[in-house]
Backbone bond lengths (Angstrom), bond angles and torsions (degrees), N, CA, C in turn:
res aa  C-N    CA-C-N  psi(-1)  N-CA   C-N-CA  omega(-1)  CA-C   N-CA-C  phi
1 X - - - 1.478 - - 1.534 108.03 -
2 X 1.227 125.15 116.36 1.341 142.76 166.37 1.398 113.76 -78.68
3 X 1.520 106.83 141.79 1.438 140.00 172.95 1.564 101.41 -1.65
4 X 1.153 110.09 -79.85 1.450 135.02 -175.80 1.130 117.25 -56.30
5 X 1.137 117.97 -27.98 1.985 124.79 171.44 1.553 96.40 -84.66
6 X 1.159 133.55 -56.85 1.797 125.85 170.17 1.303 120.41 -48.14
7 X 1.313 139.22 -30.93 0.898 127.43 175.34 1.717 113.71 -91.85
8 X 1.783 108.71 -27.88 1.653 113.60 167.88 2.025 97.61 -25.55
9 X 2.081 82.23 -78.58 1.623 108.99 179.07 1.656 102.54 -8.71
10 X 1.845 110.51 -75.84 1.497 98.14 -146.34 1.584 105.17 -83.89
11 X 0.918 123.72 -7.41 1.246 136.57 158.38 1.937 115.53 -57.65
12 X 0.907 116.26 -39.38 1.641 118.88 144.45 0.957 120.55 -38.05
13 X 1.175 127.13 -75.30 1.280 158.01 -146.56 1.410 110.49 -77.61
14 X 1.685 124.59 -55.15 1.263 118.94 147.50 1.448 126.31 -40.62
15 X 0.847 121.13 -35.86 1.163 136.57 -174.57 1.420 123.59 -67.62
16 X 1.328 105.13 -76.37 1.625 105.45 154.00 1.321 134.19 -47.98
17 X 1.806 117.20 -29.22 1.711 113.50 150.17 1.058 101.17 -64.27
18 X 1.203 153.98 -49.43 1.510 132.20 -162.85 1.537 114.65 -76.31
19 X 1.121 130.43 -15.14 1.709 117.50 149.08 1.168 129.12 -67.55
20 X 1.502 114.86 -30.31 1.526 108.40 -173.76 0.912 104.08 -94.57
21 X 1.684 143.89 -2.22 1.327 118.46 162.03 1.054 112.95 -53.74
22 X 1.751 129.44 -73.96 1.522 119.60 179.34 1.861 115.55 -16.74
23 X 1.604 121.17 -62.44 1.240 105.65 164.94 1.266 137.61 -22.18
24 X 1.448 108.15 -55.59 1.571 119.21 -176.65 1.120 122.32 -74.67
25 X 1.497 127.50 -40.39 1.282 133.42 167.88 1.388 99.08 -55.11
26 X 1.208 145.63 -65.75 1.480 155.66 -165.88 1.454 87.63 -49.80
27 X 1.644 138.03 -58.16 1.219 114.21 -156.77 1.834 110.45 -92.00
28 X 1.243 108.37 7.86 1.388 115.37 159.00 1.414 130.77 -106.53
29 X 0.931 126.71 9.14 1.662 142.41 127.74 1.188 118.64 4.44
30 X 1.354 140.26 95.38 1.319 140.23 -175.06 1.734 103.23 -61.82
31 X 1.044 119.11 142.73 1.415 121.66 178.03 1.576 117.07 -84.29
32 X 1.609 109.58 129.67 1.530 108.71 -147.45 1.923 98.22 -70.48
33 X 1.426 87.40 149.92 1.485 93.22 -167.93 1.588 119.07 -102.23
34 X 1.405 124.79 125.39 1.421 114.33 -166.22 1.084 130.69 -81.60
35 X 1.543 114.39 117.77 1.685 104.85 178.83 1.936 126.37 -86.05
36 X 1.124 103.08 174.71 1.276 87.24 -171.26 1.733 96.95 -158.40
37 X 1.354 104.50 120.26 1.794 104.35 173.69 1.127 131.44 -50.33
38 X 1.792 123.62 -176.51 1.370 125.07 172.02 1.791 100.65 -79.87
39 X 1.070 131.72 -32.93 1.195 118.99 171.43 1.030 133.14 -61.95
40 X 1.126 119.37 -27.42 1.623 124.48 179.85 1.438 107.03 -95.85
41 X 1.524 117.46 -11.10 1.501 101.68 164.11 1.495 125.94 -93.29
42 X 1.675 89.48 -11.43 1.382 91.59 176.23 1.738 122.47 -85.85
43 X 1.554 95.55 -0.97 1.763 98.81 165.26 1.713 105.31 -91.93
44 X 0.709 98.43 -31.74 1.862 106.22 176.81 1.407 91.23 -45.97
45 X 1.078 146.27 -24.06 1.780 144.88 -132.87 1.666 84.76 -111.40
46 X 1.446 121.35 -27.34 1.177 106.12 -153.06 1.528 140.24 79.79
47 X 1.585 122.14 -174.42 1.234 111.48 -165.07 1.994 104.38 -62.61
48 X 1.274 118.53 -52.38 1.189 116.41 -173.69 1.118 143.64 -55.52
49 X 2.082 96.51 2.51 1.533 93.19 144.24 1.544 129.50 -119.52
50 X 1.463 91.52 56.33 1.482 96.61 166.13 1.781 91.44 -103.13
51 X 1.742 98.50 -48.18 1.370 85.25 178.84 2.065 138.31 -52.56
52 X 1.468 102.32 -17.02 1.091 106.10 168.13 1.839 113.29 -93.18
53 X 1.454 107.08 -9.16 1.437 89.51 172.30 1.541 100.76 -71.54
54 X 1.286 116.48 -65.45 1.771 132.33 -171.26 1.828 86.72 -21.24
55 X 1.031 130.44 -64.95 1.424 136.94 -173.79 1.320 141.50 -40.69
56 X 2.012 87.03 -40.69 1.419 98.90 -179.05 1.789 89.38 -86.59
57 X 1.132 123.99 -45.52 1.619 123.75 -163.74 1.426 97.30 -38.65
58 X 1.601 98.38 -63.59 1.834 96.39 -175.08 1.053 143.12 -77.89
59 X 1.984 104.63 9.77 1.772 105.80 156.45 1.067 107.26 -98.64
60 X 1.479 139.62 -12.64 1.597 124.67 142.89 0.790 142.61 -81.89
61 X 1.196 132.00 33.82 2.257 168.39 95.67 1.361 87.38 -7.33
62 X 1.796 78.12 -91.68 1.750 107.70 -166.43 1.894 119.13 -43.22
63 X 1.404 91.93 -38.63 1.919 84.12 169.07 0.913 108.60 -56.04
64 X 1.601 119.59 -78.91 1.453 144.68 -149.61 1.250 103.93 -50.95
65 X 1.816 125.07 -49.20 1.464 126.77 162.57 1.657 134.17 -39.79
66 X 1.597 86.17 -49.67 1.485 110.60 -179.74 2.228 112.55 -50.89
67 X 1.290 107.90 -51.96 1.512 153.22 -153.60 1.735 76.42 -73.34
68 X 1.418 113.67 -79.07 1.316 125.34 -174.74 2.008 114.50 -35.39
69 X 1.441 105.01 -49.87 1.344 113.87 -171.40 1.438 107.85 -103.56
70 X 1.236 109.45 7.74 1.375 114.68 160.29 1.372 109.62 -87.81
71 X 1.180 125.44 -59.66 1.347 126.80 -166.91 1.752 117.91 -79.21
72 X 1.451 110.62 12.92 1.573 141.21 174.47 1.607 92.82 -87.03
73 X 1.550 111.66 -62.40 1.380 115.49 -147.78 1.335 107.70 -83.76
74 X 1.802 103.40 -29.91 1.600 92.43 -173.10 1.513 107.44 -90.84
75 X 1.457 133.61 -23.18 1.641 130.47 174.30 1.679 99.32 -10.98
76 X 1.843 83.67 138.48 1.252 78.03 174.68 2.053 116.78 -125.87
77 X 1.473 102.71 156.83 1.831 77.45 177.48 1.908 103.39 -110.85
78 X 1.150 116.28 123.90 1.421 96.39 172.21 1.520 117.75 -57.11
79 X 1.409 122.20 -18.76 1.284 115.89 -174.30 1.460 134.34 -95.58
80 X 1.041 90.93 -13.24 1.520 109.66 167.43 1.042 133.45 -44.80
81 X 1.591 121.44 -46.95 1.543 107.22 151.35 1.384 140.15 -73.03
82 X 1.487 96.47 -14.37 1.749 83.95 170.85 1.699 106.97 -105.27
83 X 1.827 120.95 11.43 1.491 98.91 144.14 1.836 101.31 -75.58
84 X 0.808 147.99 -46.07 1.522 140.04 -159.12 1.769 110.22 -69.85
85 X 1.420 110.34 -29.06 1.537 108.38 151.11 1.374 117.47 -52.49
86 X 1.463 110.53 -57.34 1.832 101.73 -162.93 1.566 100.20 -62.45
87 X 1.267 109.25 -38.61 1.767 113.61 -159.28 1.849 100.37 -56.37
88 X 1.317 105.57 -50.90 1.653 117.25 176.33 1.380 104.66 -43.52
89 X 1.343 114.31 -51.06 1.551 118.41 -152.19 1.611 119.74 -91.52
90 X 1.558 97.50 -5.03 1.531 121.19 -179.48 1.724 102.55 -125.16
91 X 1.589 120.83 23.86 1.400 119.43 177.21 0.882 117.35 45.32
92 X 1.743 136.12 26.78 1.413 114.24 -178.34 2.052 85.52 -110.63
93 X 1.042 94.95 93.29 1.765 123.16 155.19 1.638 120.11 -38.55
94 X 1.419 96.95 -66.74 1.383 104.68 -179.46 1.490 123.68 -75.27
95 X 1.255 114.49 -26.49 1.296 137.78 169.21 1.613 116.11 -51.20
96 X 1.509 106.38 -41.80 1.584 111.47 -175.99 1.528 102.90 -96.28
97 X 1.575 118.33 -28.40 1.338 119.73 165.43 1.706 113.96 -28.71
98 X 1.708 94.21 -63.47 1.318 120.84 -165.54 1.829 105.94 -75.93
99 X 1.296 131.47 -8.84 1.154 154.65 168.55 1.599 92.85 -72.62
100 X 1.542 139.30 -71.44 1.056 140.36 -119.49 1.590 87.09 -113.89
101 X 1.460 137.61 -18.66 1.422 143.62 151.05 1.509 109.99 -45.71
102 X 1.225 88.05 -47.59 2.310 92.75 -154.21 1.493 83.73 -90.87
103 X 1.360 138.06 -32.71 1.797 102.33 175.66 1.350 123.14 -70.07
104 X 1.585 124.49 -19.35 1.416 122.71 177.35 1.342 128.83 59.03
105 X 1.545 110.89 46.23 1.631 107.25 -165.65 1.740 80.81 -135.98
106 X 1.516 71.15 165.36 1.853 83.11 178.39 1.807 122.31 -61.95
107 X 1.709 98.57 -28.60 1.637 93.90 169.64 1.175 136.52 -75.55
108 X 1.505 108.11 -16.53 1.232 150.56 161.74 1.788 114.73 -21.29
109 X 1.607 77.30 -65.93 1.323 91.97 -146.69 1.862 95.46 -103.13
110 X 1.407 129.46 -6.03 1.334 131.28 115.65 1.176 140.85 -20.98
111 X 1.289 114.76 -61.92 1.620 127.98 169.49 1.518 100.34 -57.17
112 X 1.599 100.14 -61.20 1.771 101.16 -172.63 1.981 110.40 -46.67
113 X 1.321 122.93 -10.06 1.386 115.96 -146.54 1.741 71.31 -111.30
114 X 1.633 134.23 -39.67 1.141 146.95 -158.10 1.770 103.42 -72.96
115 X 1.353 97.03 -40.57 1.715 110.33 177.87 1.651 112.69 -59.41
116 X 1.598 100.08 -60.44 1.359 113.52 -174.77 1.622 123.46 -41.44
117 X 1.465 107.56 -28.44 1.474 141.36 -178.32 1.590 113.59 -81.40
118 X 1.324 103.50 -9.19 2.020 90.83 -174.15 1.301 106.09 -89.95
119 X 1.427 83.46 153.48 1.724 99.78 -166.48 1.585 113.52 95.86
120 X 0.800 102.69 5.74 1.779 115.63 -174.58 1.613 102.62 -116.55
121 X 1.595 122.06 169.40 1.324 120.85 170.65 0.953 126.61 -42.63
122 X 1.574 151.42 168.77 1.340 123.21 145.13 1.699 131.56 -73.41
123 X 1.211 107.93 -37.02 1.454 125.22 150.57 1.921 107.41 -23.04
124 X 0.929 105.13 -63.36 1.346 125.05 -171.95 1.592 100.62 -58.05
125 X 0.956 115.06 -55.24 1.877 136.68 -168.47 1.322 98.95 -62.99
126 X 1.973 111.50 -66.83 1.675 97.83 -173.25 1.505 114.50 -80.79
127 X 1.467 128.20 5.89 1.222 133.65 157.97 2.062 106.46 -57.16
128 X 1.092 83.74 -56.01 1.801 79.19 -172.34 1.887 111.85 -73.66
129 X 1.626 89.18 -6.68 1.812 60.35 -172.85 1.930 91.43 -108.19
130 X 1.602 120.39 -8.28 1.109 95.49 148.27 1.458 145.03 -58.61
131 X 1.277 106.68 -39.53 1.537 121.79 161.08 1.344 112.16 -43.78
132 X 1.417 122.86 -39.10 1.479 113.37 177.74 1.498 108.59 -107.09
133 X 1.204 145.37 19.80 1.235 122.71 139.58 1.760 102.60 -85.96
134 X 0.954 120.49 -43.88 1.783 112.64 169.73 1.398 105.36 -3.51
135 X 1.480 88.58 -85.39 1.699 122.46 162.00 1.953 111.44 0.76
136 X 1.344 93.15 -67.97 1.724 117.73 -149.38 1.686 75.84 -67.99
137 X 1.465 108.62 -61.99 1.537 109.23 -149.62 1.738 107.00 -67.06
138 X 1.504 114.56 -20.42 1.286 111.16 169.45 1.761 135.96 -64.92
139 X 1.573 99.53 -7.96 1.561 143.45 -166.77 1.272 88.41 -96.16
140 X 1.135 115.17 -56.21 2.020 115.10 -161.40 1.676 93.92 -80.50
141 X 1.085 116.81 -40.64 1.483 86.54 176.33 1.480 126.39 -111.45
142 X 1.315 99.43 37.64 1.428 117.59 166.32 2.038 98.04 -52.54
143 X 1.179 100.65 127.64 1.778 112.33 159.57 1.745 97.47 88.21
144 X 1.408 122.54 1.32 1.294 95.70 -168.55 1.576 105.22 -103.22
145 X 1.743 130.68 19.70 0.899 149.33 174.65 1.915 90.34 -80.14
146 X 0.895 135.38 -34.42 1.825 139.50 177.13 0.902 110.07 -83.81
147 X 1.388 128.98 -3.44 1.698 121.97 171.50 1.730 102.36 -112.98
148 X 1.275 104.15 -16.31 1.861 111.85 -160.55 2.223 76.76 -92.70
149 X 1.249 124.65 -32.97 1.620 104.33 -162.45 2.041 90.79 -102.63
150 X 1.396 121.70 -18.21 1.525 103.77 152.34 1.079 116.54 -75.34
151 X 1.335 139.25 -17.09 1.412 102.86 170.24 1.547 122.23 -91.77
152 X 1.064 122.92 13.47 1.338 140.12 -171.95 1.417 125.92 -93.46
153 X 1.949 90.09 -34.26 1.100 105.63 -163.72 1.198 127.03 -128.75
154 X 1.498 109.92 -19.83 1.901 134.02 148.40 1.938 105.03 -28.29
155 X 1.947 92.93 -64.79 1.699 87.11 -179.15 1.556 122.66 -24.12
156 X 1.807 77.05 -59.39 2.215 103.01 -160.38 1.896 100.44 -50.97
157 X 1.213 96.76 -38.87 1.577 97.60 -162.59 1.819 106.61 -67.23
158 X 1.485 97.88 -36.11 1.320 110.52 173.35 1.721 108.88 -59.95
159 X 0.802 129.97 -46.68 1.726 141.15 -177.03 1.998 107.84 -55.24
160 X 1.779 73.73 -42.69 1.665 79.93 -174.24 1.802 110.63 -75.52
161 X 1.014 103.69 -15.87 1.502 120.26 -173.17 1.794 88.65 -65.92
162 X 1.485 112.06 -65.23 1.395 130.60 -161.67 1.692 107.89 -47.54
163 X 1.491 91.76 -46.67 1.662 99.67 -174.46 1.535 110.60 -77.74
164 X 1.338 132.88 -10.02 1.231 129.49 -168.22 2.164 110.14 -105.89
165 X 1.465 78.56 -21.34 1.438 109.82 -179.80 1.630 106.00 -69.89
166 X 1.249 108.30 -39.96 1.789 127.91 178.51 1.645 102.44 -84.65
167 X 1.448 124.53 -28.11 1.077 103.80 -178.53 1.912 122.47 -91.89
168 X 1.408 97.70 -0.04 1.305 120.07 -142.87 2.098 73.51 -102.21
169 X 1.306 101.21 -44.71 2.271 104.30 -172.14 1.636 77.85 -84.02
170 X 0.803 147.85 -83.60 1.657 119.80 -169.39 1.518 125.89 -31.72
171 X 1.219 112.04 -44.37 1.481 105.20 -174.80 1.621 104.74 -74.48
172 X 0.885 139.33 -23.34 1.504 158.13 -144.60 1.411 107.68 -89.33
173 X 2.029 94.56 -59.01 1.552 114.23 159.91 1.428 123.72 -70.79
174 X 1.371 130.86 -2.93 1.225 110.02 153.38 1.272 111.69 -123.83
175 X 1.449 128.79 50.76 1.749 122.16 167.27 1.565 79.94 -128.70
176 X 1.537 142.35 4.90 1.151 116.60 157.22 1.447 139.30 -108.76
177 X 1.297 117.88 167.39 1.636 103.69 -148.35 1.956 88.75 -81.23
178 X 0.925 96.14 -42.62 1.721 109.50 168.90 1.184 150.78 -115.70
179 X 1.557 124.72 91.26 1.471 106.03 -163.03 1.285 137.07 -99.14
180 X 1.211 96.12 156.65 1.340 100.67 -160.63 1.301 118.20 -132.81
181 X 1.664 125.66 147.55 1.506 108.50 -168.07 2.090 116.79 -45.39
182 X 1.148 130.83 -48.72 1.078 153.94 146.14 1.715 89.84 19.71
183 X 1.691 100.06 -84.55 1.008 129.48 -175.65 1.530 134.41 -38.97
184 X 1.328 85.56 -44.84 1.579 121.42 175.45 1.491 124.65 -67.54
185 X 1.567 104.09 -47.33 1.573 138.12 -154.93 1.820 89.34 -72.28
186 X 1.128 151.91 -42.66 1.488 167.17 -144.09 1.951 81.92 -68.58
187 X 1.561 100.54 -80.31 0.890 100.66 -153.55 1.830 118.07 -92.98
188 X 1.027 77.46 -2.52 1.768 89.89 166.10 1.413 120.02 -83.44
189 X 1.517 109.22 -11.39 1.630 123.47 -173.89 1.765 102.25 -92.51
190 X 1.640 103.04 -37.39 1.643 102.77 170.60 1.328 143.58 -52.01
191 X 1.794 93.09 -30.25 1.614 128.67 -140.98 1.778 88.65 -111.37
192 X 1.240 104.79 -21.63 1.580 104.66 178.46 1.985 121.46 -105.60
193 X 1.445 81.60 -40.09 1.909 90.41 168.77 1.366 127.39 -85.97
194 X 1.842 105.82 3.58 1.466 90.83 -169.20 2.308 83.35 -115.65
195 X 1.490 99.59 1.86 1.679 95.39 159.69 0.778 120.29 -74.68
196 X 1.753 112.72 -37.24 1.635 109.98 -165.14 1.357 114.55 -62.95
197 X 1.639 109.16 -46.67 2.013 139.12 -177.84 1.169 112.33 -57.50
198 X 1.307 114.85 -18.99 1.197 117.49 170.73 1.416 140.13 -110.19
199 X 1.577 101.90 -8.19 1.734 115.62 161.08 1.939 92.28 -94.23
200 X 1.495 132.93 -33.31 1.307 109.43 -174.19 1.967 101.25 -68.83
201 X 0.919 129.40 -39.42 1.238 126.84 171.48 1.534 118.15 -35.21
202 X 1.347 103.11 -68.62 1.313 125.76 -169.84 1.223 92.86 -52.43
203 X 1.795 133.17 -50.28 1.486 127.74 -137.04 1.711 89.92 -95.56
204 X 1.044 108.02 -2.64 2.233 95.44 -172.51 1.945 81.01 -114.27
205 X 1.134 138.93 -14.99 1.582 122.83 176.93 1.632 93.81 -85.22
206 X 0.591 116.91 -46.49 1.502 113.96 -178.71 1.539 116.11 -52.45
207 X 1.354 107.09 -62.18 2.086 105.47 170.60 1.187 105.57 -58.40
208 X 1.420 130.81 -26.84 1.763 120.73 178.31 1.490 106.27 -67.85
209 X 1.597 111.19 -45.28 1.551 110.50 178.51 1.390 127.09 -39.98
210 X 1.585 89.96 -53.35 1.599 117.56 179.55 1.766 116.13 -52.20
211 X 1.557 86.07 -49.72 1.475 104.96 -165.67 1.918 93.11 -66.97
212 X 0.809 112.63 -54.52 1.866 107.96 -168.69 1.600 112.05 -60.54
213 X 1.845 104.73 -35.72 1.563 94.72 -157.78 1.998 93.96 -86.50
214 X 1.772 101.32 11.23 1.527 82.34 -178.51 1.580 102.19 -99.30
215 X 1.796 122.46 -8.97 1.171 124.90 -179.35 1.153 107.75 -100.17
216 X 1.519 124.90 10.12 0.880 110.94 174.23 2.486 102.31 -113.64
217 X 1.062 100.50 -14.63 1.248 108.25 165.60 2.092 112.69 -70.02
218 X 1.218 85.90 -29.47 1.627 87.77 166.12 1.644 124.62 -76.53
219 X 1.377 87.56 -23.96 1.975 92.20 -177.47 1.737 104.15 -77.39
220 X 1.200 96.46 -35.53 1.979 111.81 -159.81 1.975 82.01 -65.24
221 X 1.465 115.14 -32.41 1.304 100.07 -153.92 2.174 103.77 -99.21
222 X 1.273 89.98 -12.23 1.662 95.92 155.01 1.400 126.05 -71.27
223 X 1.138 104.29 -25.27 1.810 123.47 -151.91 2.032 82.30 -93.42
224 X 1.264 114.27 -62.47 1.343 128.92 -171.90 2.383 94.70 -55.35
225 X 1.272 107.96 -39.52 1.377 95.95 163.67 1.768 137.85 -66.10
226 X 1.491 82.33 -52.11 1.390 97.76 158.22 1.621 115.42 -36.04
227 X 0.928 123.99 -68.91 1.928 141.99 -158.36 1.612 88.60 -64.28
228 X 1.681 133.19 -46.43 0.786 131.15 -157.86 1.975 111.51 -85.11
229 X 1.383 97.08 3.85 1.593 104.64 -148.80 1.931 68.80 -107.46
230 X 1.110 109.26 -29.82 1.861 111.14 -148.36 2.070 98.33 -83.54
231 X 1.298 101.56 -37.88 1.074 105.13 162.68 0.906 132.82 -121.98
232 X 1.357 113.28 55.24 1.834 125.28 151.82 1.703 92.21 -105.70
233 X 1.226 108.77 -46.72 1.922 110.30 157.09 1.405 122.15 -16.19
234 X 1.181 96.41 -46.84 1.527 116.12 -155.96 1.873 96.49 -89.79
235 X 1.146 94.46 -33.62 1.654 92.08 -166.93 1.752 110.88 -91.15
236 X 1.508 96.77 -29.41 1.250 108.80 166.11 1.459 140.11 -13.02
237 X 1.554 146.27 76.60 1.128 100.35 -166.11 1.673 141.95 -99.36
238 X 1.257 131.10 128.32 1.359 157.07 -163.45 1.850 103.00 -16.92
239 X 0.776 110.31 116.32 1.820 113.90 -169.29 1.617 81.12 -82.66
């Protein structure tokens, strides 16, 4: 074999490896992998997560509402008590009445209940304006009884999802002659997406709970300054 026939040879030979790579790569090809959205897993979940959507929608009502009339009630004015000093201290009564209308806050309208009362006992006085912060604070936590029973209860529903989800791949697995993941996957998809939907529910009603009854423990404790600012006013005596 001459020069020219050995190199013909490896010249083949390259050659023919260089087609079948493409082959080989082609037959090592990862097999394409299926994705699948939050919507379509969240029907996989079954009926009980409609019931945890309905749930989550309406503790982010109830926040977003809550947040809104919170931050109405607690605004604050630094000046407000010492216009309601001068008004006291210059007898104009109606004047601070009409002062304690147009700010619209929960201390506000304390003082206003505190005003209405002078000239009366004092007993008598912080009776009414306890009665009306009662009042105020029963307002502030208007709706947060719907975030305090979703988060309580989103979990449970989720659990119940899990257990019905297990009973649903058991029954499945034994009315078939053969099983197969297929078979299985129905109710194992219920029993797993309607746990998750129902601790993420539970876990964002719960920080809203948290989150309001701590802005709202901050207002009760402005409101409790306020009252205390209104009658040292009161006790004050008149230079």
């Amino acid at each position: 074999m001459n020069l020219l026939q050995v190199q013909t040879a490896v010249m083949d030979t390259v050659s023919t490896m260089t087609n079948a790579v493409p082959q080989v790569s082609s037959s090592l090809e990862s097999p394409a992998v299926t994705t699948i959205n939050a919507f379509d897993l969240a029907v996989k979940g079954g009926w009980i997560m409609i019931v945890l959507l309905v749930l989550l929608l309406l503790s982010i009502y109830v926040f977003i509402e809550r947040i809104l009339v919170l931050k109405k009630t607690g605004k604050e004015d630094q000046s407000f008590m010492n216009r309601i000093k001068d008004y006291i201290y210059d007898g104009k009564i109606d004047t601070s009445k009409l002062l304690c209308q147009n700010t619209d806050t929960a201390y506000s309208r304390m003082v206003e209940k505190g005003i209405s009362r002078l000239g009366r006992p004092t007993v008598e006085m912080l009776s009414a304006i306890e009665n009306a912060g009662n009042i105020e604070i029963s307002r502030m936590e208007k709706g947060l009884a719907v975030l305090a029973t979703t988060a309580s209860g989103a979990p449970m529903l989720g659990f119940l999802g899990t257990v019905t989800g297990m009973v649903k791949a058991f029954m499945d697995m034994s009315s078939a002659t053969t099983v197969t993941m297929d078979i299985l996957s129905t109710g194992i998809y219920e029993a797993l997406i309607t746990t998750v939907g129902g601790l993420i529910v539970g876990i964002l009603a719960l920080f809203g709970y948290n989150y309001l009854t701590t802005r709202i423990k901050g207002i009760v404790t402005s409101m409790e300054t306020k009252i205390m600012e209104f009658m040292d006013i009161l006790n004050e005596p008149i230079k």
